[in-house]
Backbone as CSV, one residue per row, in Angstrom:
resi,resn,N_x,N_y,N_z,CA_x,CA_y,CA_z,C_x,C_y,C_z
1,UNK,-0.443,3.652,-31.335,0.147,3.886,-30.003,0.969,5.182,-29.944
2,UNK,1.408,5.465,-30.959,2.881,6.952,-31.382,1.320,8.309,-30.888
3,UNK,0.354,7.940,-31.663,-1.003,9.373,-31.171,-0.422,9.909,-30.054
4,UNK,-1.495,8.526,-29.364,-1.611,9.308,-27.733,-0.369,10.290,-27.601
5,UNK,0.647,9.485,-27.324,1.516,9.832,-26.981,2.133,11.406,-27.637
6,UNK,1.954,11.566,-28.753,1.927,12.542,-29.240,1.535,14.059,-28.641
7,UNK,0.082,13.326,-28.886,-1.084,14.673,-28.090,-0.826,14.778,-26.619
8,UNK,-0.480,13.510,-26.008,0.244,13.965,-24.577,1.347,15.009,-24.562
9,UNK,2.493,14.877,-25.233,3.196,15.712,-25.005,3.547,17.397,-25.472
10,UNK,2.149,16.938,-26.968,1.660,18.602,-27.109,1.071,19.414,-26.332
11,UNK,-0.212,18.764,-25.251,-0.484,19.031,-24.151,0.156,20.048,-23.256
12,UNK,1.369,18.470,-22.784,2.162,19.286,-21.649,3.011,20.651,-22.200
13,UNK,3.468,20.604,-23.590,4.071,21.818,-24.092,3.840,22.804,-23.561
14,UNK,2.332,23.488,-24.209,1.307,24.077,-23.970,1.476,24.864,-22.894
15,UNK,0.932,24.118,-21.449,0.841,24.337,-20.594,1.929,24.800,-19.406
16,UNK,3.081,24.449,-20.166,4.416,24.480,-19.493,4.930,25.716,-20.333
17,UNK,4.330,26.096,-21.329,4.632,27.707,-22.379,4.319,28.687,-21.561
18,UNK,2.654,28.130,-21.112,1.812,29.162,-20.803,2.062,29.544,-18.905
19,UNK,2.568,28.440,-18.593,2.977,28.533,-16.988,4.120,29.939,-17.288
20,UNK,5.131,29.418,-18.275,6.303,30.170,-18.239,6.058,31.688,-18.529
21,UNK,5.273,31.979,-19.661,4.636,33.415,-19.714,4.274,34.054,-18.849
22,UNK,3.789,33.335,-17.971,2.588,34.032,-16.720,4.146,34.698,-15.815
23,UNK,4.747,33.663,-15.626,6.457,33.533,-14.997,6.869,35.009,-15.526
24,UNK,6.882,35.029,-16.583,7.740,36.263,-17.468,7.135,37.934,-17.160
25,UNK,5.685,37.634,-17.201,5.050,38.712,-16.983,4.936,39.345,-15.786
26,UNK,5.238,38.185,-14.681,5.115,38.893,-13.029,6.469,39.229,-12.746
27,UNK,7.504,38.792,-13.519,9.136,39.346,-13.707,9.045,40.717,-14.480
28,UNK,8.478,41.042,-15.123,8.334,42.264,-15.797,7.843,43.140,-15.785
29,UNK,6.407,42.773,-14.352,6.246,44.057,-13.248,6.493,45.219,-13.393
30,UNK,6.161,46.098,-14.270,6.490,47.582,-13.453,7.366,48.356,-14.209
31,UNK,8.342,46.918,-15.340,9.302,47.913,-16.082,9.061,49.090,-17.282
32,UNK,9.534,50.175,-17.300,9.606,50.971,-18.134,8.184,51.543,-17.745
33,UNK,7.331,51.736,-16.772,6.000,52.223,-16.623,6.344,54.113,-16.856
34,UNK,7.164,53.917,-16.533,7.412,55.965,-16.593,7.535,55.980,-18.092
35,UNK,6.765,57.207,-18.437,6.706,57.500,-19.663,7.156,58.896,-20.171
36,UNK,8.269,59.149,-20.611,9.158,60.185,-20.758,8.203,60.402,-22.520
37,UNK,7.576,61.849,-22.397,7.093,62.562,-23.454,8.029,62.577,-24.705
38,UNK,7.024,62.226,-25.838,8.080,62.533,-26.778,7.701,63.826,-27.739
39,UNK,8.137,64.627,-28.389,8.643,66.104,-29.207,7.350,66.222,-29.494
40,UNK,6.828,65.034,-30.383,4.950,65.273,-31.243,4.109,65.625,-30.197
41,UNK,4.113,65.099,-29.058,3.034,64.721,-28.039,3.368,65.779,-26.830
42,UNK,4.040,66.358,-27.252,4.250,68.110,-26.198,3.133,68.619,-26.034
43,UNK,2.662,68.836,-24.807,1.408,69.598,-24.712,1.886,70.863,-23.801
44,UNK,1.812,72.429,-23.835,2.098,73.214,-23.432,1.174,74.086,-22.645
45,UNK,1.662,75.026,-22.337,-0.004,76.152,-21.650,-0.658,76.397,-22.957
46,UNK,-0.450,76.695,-23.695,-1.536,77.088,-24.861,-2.540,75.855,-25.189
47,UNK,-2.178,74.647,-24.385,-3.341,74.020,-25.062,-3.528,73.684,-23.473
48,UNK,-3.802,74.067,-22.311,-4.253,73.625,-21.226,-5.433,75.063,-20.899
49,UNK,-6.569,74.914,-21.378,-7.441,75.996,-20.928,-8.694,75.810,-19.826
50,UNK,-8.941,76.783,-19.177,-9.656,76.934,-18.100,-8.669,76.614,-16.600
51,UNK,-7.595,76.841,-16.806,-6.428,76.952,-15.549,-5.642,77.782,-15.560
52,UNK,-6.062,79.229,-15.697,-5.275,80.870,-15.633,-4.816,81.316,-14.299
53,UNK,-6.061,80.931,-13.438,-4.622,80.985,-12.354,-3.967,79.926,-11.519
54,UNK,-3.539,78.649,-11.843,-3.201,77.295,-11.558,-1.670,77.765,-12.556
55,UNK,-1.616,77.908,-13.490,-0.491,78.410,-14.510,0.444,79.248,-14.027
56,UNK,-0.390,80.613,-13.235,0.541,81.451,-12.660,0.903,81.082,-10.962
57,UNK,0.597,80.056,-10.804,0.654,79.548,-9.513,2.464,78.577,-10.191
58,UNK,2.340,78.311,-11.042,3.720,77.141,-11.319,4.488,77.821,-12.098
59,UNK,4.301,79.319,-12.227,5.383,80.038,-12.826,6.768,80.087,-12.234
60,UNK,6.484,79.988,-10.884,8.099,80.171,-10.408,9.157,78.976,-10.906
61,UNK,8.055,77.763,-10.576,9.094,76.628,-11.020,9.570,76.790,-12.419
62,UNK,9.037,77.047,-13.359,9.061,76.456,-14.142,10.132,77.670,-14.942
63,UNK,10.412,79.200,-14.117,11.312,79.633,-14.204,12.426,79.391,-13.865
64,UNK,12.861,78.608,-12.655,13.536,78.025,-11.667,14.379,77.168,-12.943
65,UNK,13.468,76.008,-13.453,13.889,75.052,-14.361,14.550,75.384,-15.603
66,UNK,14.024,76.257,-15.976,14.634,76.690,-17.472,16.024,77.327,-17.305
67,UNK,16.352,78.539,-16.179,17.728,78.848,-15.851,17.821,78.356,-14.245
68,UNK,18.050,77.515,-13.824,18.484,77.379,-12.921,20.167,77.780,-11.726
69,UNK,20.869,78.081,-13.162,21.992,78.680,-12.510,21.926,80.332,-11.890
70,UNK,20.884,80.530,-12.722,20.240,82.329,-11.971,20.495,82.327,-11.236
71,UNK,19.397,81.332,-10.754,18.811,81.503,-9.375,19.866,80.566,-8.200
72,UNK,20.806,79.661,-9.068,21.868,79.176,-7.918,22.327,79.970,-7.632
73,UNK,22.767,81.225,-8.337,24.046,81.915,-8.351,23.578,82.946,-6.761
74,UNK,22.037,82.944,-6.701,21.505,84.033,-5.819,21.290,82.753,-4.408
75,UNK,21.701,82.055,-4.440,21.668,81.080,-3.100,20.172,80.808,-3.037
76,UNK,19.706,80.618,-4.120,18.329,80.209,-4.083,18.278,78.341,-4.445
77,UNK,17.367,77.809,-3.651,17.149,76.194,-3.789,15.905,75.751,-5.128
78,UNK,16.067,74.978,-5.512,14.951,74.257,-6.639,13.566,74.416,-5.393
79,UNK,12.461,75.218,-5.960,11.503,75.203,-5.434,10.725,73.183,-4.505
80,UNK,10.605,73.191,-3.339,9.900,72.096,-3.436,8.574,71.410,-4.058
81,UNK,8.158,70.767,-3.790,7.272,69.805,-5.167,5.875,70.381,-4.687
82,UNK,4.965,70.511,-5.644,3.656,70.626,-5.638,2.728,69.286,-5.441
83,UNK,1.740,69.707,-4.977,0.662,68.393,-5.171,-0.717,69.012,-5.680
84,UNK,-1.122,68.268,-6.475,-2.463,68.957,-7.392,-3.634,68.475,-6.938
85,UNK,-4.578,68.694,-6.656,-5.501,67.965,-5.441,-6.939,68.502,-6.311
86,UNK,-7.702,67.931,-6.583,-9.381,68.196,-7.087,-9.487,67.009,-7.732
87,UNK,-10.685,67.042,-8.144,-11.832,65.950,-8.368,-11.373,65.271,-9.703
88,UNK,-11.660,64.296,-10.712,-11.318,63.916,-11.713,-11.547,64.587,-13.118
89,UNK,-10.683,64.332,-13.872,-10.963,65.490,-14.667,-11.330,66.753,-15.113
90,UNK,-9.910,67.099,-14.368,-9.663,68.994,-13.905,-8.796,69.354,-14.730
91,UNK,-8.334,68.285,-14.962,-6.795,69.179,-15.852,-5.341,68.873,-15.310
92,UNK,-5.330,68.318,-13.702,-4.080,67.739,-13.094,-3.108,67.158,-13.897
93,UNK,-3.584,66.400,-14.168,-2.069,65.663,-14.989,-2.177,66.475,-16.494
94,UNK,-2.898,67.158,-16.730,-2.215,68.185,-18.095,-1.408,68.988,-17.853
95,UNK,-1.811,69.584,-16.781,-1.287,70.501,-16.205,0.077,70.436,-15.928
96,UNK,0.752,69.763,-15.290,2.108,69.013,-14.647,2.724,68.771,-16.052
97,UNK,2.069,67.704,-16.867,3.239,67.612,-18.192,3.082,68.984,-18.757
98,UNK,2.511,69.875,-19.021,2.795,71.062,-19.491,3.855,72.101,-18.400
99,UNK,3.961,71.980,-17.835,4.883,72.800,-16.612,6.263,71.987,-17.168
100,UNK,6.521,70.722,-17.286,7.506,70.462,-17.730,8.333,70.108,-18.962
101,UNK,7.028,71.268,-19.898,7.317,71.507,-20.989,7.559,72.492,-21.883
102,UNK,7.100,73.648,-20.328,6.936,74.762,-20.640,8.248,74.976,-20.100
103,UNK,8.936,74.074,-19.605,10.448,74.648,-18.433,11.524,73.026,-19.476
104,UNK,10.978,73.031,-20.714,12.014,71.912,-21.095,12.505,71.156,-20.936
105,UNK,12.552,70.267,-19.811,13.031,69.263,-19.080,12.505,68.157,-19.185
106,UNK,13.437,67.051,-18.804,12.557,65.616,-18.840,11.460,65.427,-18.263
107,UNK,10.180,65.253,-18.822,8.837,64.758,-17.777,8.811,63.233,-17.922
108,UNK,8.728,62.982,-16.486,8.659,61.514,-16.511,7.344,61.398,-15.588
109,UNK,6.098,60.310,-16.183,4.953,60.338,-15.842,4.292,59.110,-15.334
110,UNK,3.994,58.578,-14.267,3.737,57.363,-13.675,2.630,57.221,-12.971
111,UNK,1.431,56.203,-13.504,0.362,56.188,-12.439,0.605,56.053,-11.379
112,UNK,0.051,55.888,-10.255,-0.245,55.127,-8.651,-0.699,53.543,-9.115
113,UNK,-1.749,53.806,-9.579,-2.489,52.191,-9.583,-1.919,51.590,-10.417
114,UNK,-0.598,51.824,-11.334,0.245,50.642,-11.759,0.901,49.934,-11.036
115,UNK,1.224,50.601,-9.840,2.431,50.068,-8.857,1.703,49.128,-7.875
116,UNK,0.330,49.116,-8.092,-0.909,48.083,-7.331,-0.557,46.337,-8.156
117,UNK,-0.066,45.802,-7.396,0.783,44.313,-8.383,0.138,43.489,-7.241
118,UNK,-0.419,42.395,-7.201,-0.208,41.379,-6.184,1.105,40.365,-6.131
119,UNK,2.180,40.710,-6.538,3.735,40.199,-6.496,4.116,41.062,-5.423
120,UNK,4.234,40.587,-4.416,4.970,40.885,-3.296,6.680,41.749,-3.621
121,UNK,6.954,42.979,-3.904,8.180,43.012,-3.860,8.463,43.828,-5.360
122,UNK,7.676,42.762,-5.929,7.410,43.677,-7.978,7.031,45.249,-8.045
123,UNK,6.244,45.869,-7.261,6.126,47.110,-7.193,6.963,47.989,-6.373
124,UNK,7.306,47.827,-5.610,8.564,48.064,-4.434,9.665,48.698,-5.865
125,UNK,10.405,47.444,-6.388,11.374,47.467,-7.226,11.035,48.642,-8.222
126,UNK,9.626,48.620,-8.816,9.095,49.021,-9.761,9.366,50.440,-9.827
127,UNK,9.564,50.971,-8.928,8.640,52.346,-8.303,10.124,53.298,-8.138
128,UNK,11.139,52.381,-7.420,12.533,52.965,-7.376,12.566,52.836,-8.422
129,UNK,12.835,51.867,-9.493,13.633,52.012,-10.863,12.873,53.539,-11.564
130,UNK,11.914,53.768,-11.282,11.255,55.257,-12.099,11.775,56.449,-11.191
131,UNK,11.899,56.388,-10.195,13.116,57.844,-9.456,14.317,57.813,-10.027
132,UNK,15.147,56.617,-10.064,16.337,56.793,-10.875,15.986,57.215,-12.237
133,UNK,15.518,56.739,-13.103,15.069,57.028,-14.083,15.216,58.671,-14.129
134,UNK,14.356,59.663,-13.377,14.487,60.701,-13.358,15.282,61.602,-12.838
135,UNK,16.142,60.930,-11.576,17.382,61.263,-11.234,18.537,61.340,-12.356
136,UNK,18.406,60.355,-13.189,19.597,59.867,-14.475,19.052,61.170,-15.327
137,UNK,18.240,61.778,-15.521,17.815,62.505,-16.485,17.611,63.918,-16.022
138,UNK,17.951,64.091,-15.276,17.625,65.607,-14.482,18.616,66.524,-14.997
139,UNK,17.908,67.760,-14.960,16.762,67.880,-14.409,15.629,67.430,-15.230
140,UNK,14.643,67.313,-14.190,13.258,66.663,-14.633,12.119,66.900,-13.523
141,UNK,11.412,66.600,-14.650,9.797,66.478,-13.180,9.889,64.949,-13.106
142,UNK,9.223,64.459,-11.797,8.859,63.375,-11.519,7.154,63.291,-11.194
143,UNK,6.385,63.009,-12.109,4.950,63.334,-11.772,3.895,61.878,-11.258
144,UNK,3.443,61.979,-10.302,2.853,60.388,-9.769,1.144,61.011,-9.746
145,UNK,0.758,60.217,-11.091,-0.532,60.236,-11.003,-1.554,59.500,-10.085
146,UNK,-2.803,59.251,-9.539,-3.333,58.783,-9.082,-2.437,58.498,-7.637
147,UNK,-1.623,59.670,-6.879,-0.499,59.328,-5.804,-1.413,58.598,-4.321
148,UNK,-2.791,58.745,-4.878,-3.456,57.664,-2.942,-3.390,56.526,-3.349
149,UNK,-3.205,55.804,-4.861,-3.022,54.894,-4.620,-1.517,54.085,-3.887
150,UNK,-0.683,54.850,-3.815,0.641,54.569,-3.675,0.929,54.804,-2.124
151,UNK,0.408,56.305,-2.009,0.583,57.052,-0.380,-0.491,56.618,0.452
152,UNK,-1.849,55.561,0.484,-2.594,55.748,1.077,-2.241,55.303,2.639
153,UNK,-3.408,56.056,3.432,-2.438,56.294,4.776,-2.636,54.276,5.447
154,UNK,-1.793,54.311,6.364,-0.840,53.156,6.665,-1.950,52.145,7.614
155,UNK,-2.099,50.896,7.891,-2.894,50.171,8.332,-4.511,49.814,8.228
156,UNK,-4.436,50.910,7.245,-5.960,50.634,6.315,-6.703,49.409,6.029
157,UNK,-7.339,48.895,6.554,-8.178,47.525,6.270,-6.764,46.120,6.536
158,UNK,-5.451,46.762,7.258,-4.569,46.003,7.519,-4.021,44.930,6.197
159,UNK,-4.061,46.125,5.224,-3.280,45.518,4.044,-1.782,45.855,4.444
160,UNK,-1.093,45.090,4.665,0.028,45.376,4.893,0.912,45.285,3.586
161,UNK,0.857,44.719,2.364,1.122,44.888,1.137,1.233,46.457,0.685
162,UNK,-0.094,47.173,1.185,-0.164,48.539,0.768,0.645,49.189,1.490
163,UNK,0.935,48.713,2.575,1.578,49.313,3.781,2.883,49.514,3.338
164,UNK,3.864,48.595,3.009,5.316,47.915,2.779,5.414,48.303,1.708
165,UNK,4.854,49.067,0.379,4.467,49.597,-0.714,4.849,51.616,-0.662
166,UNK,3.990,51.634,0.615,4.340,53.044,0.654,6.082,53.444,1.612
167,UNK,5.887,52.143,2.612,7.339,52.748,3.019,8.404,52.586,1.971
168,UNK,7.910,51.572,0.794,9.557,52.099,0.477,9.197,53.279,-0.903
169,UNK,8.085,53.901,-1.327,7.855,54.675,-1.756,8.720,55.841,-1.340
170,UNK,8.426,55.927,0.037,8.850,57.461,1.115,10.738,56.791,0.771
171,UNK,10.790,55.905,0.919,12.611,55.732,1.311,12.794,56.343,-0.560
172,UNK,12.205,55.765,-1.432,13.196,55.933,-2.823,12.856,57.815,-2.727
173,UNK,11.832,58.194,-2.614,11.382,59.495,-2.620,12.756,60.443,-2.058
174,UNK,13.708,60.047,-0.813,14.631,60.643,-0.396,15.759,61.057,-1.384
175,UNK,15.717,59.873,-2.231,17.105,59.794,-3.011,17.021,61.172,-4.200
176,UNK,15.810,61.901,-3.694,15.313,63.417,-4.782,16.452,64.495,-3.856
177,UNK,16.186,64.099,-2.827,16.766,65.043,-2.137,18.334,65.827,-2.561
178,UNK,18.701,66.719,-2.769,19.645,67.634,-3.104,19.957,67.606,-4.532
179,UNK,18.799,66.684,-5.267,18.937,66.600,-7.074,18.104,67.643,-7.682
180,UNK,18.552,67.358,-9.050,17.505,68.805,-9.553,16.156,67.665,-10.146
181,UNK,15.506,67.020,-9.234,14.324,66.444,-9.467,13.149,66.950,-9.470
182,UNK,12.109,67.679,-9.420,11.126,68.233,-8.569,10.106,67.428,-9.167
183,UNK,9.280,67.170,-7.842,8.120,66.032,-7.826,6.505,66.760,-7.853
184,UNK,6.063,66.279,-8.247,4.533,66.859,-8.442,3.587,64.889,-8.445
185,UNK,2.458,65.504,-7.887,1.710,64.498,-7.698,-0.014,65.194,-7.644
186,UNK,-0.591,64.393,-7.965,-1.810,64.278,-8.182,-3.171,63.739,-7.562
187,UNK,-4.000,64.001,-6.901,-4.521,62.671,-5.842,-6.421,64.185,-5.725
188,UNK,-7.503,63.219,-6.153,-8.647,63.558,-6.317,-8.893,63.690,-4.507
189,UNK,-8.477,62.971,-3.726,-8.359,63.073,-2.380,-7.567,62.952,-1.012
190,UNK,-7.565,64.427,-0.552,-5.540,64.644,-0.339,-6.066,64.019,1.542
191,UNK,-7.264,63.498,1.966,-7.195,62.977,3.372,-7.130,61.734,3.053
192,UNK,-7.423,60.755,2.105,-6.492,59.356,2.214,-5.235,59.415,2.204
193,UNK,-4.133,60.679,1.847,-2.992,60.415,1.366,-2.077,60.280,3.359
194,UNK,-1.591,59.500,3.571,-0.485,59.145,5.037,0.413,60.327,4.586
195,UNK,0.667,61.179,6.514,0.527,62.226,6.762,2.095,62.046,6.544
196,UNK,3.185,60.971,6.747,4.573,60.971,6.240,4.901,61.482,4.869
197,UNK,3.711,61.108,4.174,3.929,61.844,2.732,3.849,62.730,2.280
198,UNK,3.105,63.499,3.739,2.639,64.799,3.278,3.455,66.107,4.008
199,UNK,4.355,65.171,4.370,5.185,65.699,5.665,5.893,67.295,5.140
200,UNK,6.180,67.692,5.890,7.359,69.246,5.125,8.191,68.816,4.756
201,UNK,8.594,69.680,3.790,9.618,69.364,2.980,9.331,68.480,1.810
202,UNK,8.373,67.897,1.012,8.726,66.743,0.415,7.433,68.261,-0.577
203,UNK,6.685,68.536,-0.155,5.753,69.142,-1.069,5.837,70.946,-0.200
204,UNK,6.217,71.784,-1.341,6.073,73.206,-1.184,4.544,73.857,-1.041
205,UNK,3.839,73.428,-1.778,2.586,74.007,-2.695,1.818,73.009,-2.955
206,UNK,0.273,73.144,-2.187,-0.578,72.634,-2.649,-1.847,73.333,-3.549
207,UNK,-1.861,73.175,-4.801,-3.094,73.721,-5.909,-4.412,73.004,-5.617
208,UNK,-5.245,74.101,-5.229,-6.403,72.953,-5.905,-6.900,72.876,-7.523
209,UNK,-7.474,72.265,-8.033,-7.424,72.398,-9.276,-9.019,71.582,-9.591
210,UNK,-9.876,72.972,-9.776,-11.743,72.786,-9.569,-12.328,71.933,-10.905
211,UNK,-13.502,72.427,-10.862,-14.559,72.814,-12.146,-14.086,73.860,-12.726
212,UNK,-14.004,74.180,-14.228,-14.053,75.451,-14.724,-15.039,76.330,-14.504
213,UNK,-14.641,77.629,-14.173,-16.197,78.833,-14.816,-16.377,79.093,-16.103
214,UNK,-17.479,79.471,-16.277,-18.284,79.648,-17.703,-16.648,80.145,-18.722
215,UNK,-15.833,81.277,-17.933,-15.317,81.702,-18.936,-14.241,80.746,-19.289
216,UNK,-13.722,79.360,-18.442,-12.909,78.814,-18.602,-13.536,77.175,-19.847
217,UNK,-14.556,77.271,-19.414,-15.806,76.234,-20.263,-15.438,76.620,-21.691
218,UNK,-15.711,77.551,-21.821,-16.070,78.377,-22.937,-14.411,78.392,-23.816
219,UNK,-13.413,78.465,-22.718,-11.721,78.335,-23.667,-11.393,77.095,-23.852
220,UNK,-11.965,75.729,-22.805,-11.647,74.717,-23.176,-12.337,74.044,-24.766
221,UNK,-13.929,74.496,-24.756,-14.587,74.424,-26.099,-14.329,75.106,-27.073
């Protein structure tokens, strides 16, 4: 009679472990997703080839960043943020962590489609805690890979999840404002991205960033 009873309540263990995990993991949503580069894993312009003139396109910033009191001293502002716009696998997100490595500063690096959670509220949270993050550490880049998944424009197939996702995207996005943050983002297609995001002021400079030519083929091989 002690069995049953036994295996009954190993059972319910079990299942009441595995409820609680699932519990733990939709609480843990999103944390620490920014990934601040470490010293080994520096990638610079010398190893980003077939983007010669994409490089001299982010020279200013990345002068801006390294002395920035220069250029305070001349009543000049932190350049506004770039957005890197071409097809997949161009070089975008090499590109960006090398700009903020070539200008020394914290790079902090975050997909779009992580912040895609079906927890109502878990990505919301998620998404501010990585602006502070780079606010606490600034100066810094703030770089949002895959950014249509995050910005895509508003009432789309009436996901309103995606919807309530990007407004508070745009609200934490403010808190950059008058910091030495500068934002760069990434997106293979810049007409899904909602035109609030794309608004003035939030992005200076848009790159496109192609196919290589033969001679750029030829430096990446």
């Amino acid at each position: 009679n002690v069995l049953p009873i036994i295996l009954l309540l190993g059972i319910g263990y079990f299942f009441i472990a595995k409820q609680m995990g699932g519990a733990n993991k939709s609480m843990d949503f999103g944390r620490s997703r920014a990934r601040l580069t470490s010293d080994k894993d520096k990638v610079k312009f010398d190893k980003v080839a077939g983007l010669t003139e994409e490089k001299e396109e982010v020279q200013e910033l990345i002068d801006f960043l390294k002395n920035p009191k220069k250029f305070q001293s001349m009543g000049a502002r932190i350049p506004k943020g770039v957005l890197l716009v071409g097809p997949p696998g161009t070089g975008k997100s090499l590109l960006a962590e090398a700009v903020g490595n070539e200008a020394n500063v914290s790079f902090f690096s975050v997909g779009g489609t992580d912040f895609k959670d079906k927890y109502v509220g878990g990505s919301e949270k998620a998404f501010e805690e990585q602006v502070q993050k780079a606010i606490d550490a600034q100066p810094s880049i703030l770089f949002i890979d895959e950014v249509d998944s995050l910005a895509r424009q508003r009432g789309e197939l009436g996901n309103t999840h995606a919807d309530g996702l990007l407004n508070k995207v745009l609200h934490s996005l403010t808190k950059l404002q008058g910091e030495e943050v500068y934002l760069m983002a990434a997106t293979n297609n810049i007409d899904l991205l909602d035109k609030a995001f794309l608004r003035s002021g939030r992005f200076g400079a848009q790159i496109y960033i192609g196919a290589p030519d033969l001679k750029g083929t030829e430096q990446i091989f």
